[in-house]
Backbone as numpy.savetxt, mean C-alpha at the origin, in Angstrom:
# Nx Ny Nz CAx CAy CAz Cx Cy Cz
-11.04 22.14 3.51 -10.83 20.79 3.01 -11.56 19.78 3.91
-12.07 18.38 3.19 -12.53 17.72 4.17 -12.13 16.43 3.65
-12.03 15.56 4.45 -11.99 14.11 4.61 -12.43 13.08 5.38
-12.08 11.82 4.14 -12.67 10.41 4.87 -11.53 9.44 4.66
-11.58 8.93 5.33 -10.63 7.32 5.57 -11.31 6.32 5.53
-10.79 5.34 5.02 -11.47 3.96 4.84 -9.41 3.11 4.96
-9.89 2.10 5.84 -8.61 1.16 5.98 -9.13 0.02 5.35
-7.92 -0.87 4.75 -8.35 -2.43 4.61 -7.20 -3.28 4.79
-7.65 -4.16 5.78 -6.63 -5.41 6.39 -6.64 -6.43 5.22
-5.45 -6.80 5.25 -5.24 -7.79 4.30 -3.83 -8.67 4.52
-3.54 -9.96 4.68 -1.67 -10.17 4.39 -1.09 -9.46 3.66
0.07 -9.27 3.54 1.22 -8.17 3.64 1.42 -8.33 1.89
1.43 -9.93 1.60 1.63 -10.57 0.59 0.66 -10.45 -0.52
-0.66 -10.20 0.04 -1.79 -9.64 -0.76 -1.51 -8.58 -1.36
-1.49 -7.75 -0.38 -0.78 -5.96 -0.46 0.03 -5.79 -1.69
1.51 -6.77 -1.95 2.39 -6.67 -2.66 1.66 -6.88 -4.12
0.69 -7.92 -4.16 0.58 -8.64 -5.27 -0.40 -7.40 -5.75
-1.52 -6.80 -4.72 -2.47 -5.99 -5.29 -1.98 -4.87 -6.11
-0.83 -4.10 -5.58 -0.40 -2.74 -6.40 0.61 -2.95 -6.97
0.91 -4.25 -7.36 2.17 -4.62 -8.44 3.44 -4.08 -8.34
3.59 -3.60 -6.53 5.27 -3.25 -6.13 5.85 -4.47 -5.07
6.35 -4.52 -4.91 7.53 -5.11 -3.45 8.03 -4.32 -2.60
7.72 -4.49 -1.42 8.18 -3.80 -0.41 8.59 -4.83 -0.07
9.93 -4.13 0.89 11.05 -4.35 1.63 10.39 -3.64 2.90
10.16 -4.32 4.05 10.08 -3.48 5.29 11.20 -3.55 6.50
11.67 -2.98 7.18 12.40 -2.87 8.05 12.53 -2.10 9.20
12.92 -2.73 10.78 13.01 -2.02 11.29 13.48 -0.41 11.32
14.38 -0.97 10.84 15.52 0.61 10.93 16.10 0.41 12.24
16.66 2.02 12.42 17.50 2.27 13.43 16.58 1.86 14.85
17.22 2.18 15.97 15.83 2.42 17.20 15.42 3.77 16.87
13.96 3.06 17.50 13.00 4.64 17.47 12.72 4.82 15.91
13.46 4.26 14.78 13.43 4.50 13.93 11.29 3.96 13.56
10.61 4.32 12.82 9.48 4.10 12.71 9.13 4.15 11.43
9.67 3.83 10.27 10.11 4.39 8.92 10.13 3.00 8.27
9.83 3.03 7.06 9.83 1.72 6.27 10.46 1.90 5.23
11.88 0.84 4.80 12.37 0.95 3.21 11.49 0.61 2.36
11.45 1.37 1.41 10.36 0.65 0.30 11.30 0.51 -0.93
11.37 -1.00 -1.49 11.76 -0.89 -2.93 10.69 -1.09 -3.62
10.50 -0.21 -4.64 9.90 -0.16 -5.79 10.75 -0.33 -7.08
9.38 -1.89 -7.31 10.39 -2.38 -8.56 9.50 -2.73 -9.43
9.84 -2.83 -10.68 8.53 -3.10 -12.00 8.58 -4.84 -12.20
7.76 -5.22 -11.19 7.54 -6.60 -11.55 7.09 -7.18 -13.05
7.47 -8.27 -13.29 6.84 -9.07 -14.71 5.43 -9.14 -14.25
5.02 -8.38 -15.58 3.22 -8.44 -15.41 2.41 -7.41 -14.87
3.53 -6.62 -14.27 2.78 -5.38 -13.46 2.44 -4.22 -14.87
1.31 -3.30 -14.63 1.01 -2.22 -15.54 1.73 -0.82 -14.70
1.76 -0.94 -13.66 2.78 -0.05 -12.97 3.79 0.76 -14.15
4.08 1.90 -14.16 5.30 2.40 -14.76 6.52 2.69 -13.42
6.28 2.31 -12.79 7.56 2.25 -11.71 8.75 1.57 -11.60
9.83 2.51 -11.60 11.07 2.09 -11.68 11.67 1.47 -10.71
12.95 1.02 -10.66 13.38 0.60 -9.27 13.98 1.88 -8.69
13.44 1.78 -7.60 13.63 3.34 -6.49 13.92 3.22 -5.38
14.70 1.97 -5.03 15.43 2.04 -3.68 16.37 3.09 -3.64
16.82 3.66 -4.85 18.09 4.77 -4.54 17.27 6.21 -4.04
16.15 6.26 -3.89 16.05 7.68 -4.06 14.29 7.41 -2.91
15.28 6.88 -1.52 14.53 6.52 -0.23 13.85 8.17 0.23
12.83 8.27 0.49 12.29 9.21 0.99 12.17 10.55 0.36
12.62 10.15 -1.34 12.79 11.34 -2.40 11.26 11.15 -3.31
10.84 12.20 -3.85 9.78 12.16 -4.52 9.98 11.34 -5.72
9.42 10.76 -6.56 9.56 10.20 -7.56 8.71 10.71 -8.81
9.66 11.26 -9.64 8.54 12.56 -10.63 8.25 12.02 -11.66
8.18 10.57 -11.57 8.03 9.54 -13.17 5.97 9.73 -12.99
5.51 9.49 -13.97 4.26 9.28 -14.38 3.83 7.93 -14.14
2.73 8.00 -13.01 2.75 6.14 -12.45 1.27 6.01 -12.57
0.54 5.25 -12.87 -0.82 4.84 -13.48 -0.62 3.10 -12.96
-0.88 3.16 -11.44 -0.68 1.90 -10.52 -2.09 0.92 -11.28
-2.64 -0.56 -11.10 -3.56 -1.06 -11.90 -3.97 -1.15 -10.60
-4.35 -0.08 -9.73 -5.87 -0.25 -8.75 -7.02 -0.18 -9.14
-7.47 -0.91 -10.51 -8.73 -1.46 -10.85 -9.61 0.16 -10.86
-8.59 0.84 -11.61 -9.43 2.59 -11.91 -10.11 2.36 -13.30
-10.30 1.35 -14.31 -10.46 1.70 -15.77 -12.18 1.63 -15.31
-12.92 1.35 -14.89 -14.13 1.60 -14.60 -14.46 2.92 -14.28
-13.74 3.69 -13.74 -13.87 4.95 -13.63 -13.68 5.56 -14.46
-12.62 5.57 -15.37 -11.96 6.09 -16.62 -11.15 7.60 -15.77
-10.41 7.23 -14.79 -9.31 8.22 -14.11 -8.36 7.73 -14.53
-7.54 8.64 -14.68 -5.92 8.67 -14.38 -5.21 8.97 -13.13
-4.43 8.39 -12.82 -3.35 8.43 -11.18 -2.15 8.98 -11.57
-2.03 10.52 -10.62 -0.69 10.86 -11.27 0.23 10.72 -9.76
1.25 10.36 -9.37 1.79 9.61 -7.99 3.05 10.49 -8.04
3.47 11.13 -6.86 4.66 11.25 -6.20 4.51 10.66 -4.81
5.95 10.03 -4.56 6.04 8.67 -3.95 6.57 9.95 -2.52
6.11 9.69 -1.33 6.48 10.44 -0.23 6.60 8.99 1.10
7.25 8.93 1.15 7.25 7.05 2.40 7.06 8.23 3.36
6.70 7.58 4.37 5.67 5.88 4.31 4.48 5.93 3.86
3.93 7.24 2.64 2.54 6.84 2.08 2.85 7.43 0.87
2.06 6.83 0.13 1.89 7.26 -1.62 0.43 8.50 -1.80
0.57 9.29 -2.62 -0.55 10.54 -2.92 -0.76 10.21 -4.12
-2.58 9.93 -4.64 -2.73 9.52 -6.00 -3.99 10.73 -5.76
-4.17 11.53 -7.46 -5.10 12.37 -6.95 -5.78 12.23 -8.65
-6.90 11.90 -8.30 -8.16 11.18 -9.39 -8.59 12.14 -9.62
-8.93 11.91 -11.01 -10.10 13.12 -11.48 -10.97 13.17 -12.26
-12.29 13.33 -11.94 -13.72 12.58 -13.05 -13.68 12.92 -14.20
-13.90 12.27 -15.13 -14.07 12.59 -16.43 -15.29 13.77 -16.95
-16.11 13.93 -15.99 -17.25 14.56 -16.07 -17.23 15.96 -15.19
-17.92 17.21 -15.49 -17.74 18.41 -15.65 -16.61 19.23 -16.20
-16.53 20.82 -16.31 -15.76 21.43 -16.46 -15.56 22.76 -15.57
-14.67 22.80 -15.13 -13.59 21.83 -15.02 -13.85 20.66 -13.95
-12.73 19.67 -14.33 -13.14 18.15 -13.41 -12.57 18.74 -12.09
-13.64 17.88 -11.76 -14.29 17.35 -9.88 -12.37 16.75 -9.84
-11.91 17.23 -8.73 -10.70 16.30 -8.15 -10.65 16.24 -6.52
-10.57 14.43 -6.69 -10.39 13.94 -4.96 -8.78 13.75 -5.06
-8.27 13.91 -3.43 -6.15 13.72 -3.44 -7.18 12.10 -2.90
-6.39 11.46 -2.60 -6.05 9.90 -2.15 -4.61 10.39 -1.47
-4.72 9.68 -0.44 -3.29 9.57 0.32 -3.27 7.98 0.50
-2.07 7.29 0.34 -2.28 5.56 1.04 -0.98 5.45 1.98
-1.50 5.22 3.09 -0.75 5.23 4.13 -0.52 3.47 4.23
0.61 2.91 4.32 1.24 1.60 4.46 1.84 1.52 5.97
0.99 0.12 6.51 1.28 -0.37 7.66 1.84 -1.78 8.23
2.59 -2.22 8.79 2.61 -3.61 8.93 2.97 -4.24 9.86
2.92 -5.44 10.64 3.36 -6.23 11.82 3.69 -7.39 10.95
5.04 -8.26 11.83 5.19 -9.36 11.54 4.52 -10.36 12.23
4.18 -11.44 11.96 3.61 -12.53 12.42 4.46 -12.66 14.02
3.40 -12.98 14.52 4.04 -12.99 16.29 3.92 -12.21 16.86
3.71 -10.69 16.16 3.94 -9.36 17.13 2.51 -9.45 17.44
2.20 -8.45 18.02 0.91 -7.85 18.91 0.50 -7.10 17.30
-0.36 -7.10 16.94 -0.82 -5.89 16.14 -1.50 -5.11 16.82
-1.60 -3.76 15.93 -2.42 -2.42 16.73 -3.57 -2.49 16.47
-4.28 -2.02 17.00 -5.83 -2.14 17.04 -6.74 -1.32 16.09
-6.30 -1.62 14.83 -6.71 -1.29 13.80 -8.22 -1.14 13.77
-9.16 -2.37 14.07 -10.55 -2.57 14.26 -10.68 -1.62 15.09
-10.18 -1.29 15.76 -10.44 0.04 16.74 -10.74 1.40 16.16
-10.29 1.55 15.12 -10.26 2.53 15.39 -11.54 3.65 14.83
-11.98 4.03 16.08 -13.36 4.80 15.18 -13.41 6.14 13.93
-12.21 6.47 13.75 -12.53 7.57 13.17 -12.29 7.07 11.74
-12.01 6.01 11.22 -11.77 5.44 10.08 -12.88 4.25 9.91
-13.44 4.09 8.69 -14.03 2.76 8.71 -13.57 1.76 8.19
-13.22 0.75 8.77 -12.45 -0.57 8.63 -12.64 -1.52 7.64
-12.64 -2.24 6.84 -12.45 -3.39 6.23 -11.64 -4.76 6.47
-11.90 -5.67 6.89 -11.28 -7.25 6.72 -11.55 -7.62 5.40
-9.98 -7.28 4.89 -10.29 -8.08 3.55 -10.30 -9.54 3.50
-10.30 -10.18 4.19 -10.02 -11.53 3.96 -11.10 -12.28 4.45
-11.98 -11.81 5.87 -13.45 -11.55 6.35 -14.78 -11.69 4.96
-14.23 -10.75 4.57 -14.94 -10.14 3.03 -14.69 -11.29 2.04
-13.69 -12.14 1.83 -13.34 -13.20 0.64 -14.38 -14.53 1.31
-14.01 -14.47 2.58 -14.67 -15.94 3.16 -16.11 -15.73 3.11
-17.18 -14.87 3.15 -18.11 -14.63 3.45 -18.36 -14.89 1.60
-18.11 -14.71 0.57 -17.94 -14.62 -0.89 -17.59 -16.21 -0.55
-16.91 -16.96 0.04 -16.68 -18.13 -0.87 -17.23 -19.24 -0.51
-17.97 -18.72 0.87 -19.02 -19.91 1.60 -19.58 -21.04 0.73
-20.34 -20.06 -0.61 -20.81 -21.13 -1.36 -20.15 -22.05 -2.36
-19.11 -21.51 -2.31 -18.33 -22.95 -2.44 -17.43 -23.81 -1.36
-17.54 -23.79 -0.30 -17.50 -24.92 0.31 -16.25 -24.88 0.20
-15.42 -23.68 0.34 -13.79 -23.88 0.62 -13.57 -23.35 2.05
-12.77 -24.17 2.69 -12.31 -23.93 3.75 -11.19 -22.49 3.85
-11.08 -21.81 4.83 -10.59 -20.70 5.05 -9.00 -21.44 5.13
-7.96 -20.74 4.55 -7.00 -21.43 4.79 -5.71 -20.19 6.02
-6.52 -19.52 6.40 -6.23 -18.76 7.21 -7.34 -18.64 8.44
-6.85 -19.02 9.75 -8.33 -18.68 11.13 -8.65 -17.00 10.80
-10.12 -16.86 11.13 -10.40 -15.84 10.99 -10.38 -14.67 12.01
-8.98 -15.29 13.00 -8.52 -14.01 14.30 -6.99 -14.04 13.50
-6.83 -13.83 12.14 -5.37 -14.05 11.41 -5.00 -12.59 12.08
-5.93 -11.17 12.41 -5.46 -9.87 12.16 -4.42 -9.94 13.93
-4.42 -10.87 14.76 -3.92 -10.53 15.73 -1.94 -10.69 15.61
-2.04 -10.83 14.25 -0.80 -11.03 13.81 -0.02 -12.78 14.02
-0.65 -13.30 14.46 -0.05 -14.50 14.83 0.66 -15.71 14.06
-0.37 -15.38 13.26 -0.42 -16.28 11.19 0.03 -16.13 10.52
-0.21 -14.74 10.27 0.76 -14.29 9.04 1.45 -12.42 9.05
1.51 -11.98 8.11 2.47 -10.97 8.18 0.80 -9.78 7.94
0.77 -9.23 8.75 -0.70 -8.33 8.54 -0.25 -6.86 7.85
-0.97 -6.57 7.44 -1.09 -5.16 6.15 -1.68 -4.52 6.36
-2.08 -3.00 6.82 -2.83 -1.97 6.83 -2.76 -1.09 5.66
-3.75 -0.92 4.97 -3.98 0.71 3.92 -4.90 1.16 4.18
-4.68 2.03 4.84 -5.57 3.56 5.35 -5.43 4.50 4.10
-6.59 4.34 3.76 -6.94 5.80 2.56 -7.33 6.52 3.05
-6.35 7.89 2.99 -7.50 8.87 3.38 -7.77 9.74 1.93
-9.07 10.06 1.62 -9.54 10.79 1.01 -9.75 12.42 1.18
-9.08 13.36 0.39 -9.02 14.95 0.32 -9.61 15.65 -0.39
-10.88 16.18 -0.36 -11.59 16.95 -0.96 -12.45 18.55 -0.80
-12.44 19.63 -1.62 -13.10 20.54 -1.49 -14.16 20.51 -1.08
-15.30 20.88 -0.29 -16.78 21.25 -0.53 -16.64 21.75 -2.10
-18.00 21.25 -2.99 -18.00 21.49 -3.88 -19.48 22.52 -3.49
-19.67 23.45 -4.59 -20.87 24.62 -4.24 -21.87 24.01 -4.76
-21.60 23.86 -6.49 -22.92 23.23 -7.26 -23.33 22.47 -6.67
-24.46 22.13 -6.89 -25.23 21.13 -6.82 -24.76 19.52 -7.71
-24.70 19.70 -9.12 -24.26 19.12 -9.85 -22.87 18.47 -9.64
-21.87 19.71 -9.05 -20.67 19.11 -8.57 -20.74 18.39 -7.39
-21.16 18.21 -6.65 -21.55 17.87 -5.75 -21.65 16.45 -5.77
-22.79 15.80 -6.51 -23.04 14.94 -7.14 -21.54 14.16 -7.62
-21.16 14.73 -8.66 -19.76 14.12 -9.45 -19.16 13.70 -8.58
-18.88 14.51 -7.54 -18.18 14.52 -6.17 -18.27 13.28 -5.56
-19.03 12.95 -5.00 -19.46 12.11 -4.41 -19.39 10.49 -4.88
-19.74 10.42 -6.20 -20.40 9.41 -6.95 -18.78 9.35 -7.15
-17.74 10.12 -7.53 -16.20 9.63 -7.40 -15.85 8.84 -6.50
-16.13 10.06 -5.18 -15.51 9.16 -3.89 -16.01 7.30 -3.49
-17.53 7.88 -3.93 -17.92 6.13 -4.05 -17.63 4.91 -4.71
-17.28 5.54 -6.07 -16.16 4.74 -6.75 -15.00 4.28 -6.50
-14.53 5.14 -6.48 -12.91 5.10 -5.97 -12.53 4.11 -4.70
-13.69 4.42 -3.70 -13.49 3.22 -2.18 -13.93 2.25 -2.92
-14.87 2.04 -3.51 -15.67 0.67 -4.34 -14.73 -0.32 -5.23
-13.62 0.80 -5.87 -13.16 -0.35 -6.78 -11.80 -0.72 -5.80
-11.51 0.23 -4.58 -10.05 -0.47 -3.92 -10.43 -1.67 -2.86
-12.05 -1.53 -2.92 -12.28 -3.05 -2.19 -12.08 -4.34 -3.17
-13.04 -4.08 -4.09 -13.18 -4.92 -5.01 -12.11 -5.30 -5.38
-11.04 -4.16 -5.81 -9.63 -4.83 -6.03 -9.23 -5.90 -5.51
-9.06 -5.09 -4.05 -8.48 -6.11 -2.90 -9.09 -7.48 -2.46
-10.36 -7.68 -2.34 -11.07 -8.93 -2.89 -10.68 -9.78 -3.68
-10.76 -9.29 -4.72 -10.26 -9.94 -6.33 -9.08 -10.98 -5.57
-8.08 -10.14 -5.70 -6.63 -10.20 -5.41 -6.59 -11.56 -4.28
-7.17 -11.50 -3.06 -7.52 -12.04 -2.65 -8.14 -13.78 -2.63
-9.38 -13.62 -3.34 -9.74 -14.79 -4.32 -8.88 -15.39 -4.99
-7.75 -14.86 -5.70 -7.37 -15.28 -6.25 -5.79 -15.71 -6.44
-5.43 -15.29 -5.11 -4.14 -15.30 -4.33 -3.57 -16.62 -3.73
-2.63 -17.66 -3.87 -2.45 -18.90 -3.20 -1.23 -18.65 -1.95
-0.54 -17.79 -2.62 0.84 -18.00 -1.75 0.56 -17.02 -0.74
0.19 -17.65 0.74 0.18 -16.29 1.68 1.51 -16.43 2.63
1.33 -15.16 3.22 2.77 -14.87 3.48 2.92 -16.28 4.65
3.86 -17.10 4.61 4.48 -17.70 5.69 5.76 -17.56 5.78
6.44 -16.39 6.14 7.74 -16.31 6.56 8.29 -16.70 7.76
8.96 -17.61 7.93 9.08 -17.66 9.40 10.16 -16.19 10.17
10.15 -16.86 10.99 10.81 -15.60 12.37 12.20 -15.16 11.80
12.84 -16.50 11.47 14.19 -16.32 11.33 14.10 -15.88 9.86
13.51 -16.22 8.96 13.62 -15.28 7.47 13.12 -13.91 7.84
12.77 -13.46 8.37 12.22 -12.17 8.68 13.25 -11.22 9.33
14.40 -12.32 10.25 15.38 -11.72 11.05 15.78 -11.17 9.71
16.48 -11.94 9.13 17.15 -12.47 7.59 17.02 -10.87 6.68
15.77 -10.85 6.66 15.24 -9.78 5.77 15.79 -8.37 6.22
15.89 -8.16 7.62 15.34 -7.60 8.64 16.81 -6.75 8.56
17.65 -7.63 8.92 18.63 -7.61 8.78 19.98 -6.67 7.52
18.98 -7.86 6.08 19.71 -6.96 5.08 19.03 -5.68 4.23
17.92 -5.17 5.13 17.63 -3.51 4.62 18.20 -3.06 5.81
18.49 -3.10 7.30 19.10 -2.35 8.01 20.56 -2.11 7.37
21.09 -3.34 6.63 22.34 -3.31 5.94 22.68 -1.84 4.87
21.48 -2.06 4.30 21.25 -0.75 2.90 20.65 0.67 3.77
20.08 0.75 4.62 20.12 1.47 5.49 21.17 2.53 6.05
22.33 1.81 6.74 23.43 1.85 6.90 24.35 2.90 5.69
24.23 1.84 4.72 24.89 2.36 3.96 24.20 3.30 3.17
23.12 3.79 3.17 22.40 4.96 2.78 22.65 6.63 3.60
22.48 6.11 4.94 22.38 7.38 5.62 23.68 7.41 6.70
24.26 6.52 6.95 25.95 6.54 7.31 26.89 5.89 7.09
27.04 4.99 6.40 28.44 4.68 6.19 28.92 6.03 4.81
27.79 5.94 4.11 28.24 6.49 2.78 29.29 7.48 3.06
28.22 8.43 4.03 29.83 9.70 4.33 30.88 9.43 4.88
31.23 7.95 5.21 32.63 7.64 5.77 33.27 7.04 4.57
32.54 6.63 3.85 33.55 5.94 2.80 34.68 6.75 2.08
35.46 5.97 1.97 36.79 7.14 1.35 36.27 6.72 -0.50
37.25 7.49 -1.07 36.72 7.50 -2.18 37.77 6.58 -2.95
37.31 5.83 -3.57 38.28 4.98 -4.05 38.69 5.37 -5.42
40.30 5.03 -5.47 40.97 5.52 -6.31 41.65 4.07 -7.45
41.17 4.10 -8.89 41.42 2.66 -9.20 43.37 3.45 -10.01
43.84 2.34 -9.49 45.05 1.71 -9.64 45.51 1.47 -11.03
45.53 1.39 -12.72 45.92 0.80 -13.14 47.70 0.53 -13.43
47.83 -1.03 -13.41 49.45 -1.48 -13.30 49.98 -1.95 -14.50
């Protein structure tokens, strides 16, 4: 098997709006390093995703066709949900049998204030600034950045990592080969472009302050709790009628 990664920075709030879910992030326990995710079918989303906070860290065997800007390709996304990353695995319309790449999307995040990790760092992945990428696009119109362009040190706003990594066979043919390839180029091509788009066309960026974040922070450690320990203490309640 072989692979490539491609990451793209973006606000957290971008993130949400791009793949038409809501995340909930949270510390957790200590040491805990784990993110709640609710998945919920927003108004407007093409998503087939249900709400799946009940079934934290469980596969999700529904049929999900996320709108990451695939109809140019003419793929289908078939998704089981594994936190803290989603597995979408594409497959060309062209040969027989079809060329298939896995997609893994790994979800990352800092709150505004923290230190972020050194994402730009990192060499074995190639990086993207999505927001780098919008300003350089909107120069010619003469709009001011409404974010400084050192936003990734976390200071501004709520920062977002998606690390794709890409999973694929050596293909033998020649021909497959080709398909191969001209997928994988697609596939990174349209999750920029997505994220661009999205971008452009995005007003509300994340400004949460400290204390809404406690706030937040707070009531998934709550559901937390009651996910992985209170539940087995609860007695079972017995209704009364008088």
């Amino acid at each position: 098997m072989q692979t490539q990664t491609i990451s793209f920075l973006m606000p957290l709030t971008a993130l949400q709006t791009s793949i038409g879910l809501r995340f909930v992030t949270a510390r957790g326990f200590p040491g805990d390093q784990r993110r709640l995710l609710s998945i919920q079918h927003l108004p407007g989303s093409q998503s087939g995703v249900i709400s799946a906070s009940r079934v934290h860290f469980k596969d999700i065997p529904e049929y999900i066709n996320l709108p990451l800007a695939y109809q140019g390709i003419k793929t289908k996304i078939y998704s089981t949900i594994e936190f803290p990353y989603s597995t979408y695995v594409a497959r060309s319309p062209y040969g027989s049998p079809r060329v298939t790449v896995e997609m893994r999307l790994y979800f990352q995040d800092c709150y505004c204030g923290e230190p972020a990790p050194n994402w730009m760092e990192n060499g074995n992945s190639e990086t993207i600034d999505v927001l780098a990428d919008c300003l350089k696009k909107r120069q010619r119109d003469e709009l001011k950045p409404k974010i400084p362009h050192d936003w990734i040190c976390g200071a501004e706003s709520n920062v977002s990592c998606t690390t794709v990594e890409i999973i694929y066979s050596k293909e033998s043919n020649i021909i497959r080969q080709f398909i191969q390839r001209n997928l994988i180029n697609q596939l990174k091509m349209s999750l920029k472009d997505h994220f661009v788009q999205i971008m452009l066309t995005f007003d509300q960026w994340d400004k949460l302050t400290l204390d809404e974040l406690r706030t937040c922070e707070e009531s998934t450690i709550q559901i937390k709790q009651c996910m992985y320990g209170a539940r087995k203490q609860q007695p079972k309640s017995k209704s009364k009628s008088t």
